[in-house]
N, C-alpha and C positions, 0 to 999 in steps of 0.2 A: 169590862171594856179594856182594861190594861193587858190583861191576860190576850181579849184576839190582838190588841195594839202588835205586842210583844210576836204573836203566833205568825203576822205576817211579815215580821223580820228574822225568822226562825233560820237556821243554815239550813242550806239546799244542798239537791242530792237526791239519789236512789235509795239511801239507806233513812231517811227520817222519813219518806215517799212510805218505802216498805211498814214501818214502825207504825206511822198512823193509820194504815189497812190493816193492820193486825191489832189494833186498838177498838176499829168499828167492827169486826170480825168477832173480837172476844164480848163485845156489846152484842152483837147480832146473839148468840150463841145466849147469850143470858134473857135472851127476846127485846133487845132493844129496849125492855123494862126501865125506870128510873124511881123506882119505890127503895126507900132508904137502906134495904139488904143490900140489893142491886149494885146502886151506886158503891157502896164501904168495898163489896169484892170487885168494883170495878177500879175503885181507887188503892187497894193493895195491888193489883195486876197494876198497874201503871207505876206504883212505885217501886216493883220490883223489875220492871224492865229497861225505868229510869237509870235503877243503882247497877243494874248487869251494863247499861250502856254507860253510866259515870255519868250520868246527865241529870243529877238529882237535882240540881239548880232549876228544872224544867218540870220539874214533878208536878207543884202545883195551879201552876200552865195549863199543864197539860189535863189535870185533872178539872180541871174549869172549861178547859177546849171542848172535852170530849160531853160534859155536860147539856154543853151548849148545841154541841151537835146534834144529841138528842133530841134535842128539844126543836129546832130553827124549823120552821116553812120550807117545803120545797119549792114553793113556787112552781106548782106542777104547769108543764104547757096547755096553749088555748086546745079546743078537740074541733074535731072535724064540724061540727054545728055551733062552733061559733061558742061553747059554754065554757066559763069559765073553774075548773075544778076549787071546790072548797080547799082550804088549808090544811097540809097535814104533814106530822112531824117523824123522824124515824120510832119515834117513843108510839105512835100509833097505831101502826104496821102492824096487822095480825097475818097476816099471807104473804111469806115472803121464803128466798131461798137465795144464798149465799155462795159467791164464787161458781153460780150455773157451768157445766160444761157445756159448748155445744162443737158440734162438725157440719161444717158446707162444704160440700162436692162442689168440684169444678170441672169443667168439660170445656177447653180450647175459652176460657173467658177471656175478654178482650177489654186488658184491665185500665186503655183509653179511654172504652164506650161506655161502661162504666162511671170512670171518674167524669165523664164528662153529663150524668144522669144527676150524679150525687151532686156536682155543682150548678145542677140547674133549681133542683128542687130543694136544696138547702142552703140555711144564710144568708136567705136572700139575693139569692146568686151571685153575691161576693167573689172578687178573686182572692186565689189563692196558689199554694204552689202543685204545677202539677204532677200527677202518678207518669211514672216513665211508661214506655211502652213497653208489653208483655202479653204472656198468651198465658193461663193458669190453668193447670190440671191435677187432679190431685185432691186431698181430701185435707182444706183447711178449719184448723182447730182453734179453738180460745177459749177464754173465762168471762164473765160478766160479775161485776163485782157484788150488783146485788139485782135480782127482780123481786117486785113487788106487785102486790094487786091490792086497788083502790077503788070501793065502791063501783065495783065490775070491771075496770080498764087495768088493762099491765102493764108495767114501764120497766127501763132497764134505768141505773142509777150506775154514776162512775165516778170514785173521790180522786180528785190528784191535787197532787202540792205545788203544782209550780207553781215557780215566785214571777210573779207579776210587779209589787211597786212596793214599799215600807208602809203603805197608806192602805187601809180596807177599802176609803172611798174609792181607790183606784180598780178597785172591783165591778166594777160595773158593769152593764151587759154588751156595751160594744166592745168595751176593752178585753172581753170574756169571747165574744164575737170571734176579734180578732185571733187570738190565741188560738180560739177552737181548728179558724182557717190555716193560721200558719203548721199547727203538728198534723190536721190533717185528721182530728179526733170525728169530726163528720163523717167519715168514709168509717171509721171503726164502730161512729152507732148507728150509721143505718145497716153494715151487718149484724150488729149486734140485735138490730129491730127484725133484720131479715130471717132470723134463727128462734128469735120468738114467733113471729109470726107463722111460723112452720111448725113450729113447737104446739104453737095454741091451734092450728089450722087441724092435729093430727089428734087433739083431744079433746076439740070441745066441737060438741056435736052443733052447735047453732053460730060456731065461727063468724064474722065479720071484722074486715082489721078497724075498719072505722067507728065499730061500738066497743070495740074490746081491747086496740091499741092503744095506749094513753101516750107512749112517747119516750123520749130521752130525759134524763136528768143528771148534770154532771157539775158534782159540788167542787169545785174551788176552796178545799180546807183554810188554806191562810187567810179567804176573805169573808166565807159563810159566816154572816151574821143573823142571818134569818130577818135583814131589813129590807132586801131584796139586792146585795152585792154578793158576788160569789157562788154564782146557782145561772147555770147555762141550761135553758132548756129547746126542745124543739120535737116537733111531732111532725117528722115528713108525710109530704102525701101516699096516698094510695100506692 
């Protein structure tokens, strides 16, 4: 407990941003495992990137953080019928792939009509701030930090650090809500959903997005306790 206390008053910024993606990356890479080899080379790699960064006062923070990660609930989103997905941890995941590339073509997109789709069908149709007006042509590229597949459905997963409040409990899902609307990270997973969905649409021969989509998942590092603060989720419609 002192450890995420501590995590969610951690200095902010791009560069501890970076540091803890390359924490759950070198995790991924060892299979999100937590059998006691696992952990020992998980917890030399942390304290060797501690001491590179002069931040050895954070070491074993951080080696308890990244623990915990493994371990916490995602709180996977409701699915299209209504069922509620059982509980499961990154230490679970057997089908998964890390930093996915994808490319969407765009042809004259009309990135009003658009933003104006993505705020009807997610968050509840919350406002938020809107996408300027533009015409998109061109072949847009990204990363997805991580997909997974769970008992048949795919999700895309997204860790970020903004600092929200000193308090975990200020974690919570409206105040997670809120954040999502103001960067605007809605419009990033439903393309992120729209590149799976094409993805899955061009390799799996019995395709459906609503038996096979599972949805967004985007942890909140500072406040993921796995008690249900710190974990945004959402499965747009069709």
């Amino acid at each position: 407990e002192q450890a995420l206390a501590g995590r969610a008053a951690w200095p902010r910024g791009a560069e501890i941003g970076s540091f803890w993606h390359s924490l759950l990356e070198e995790a991924a890479a060892l299979g999100f495992a937590i059998d006691a080899a696992t952990t020992a080379t998980l917890d030399e790699f942390i304290a060797a990137q501690c001491q590179q960064r002069q931040w050895q006062d954070q070491t074993v923070a951080l080696q308890q953080a990244l623990r915990g990660w493994l371990r916490h609930d995602m709180n996977l989103p409701l699915q299209a019928d209504g069922r509620v997905p059982p509980p499961v941890a990154l230490h679970e995941l057997t089908t998964f792939q890390v930093e996915l590339e994808f490319w969407l073509a765009s042809h004259g997109v009309d990135v009003v009509a658009v933003d104006r789709l993505v705020c009807r069908h997610t968050l509840g149709g919350r406002a938020r701030p809107a996408m300027a007006a533009a015409r998109l042509n061109g072949l847009f590229k990204g990363f997805m930090d991580l997909v997974f597949e769970y008992q048949g459905r795919y999700y895309v997963a997204d860790y970020k650090s903004n600092y929200l409040a000193p308090d975990i409990a200020e974690y919570h899902p409206e105040a997670l809500a809120a954040d999502i609307g103001k960067h605007r990270y809605d419009l990033q997973y439903v393309l992120y959903l729209l590149a799976l969905h094409r993805q899955l649409r061009a390799r799996l021969p019995d395709y459906d997005y609503d038996r096979h989509i599972g949805g967004a998942v985007y942890l909140y590092l500072r406040g993921w306790d796995g008690e249900g603060h710190g974990v945004h989720v959402e499965r747009p419609p069709r």
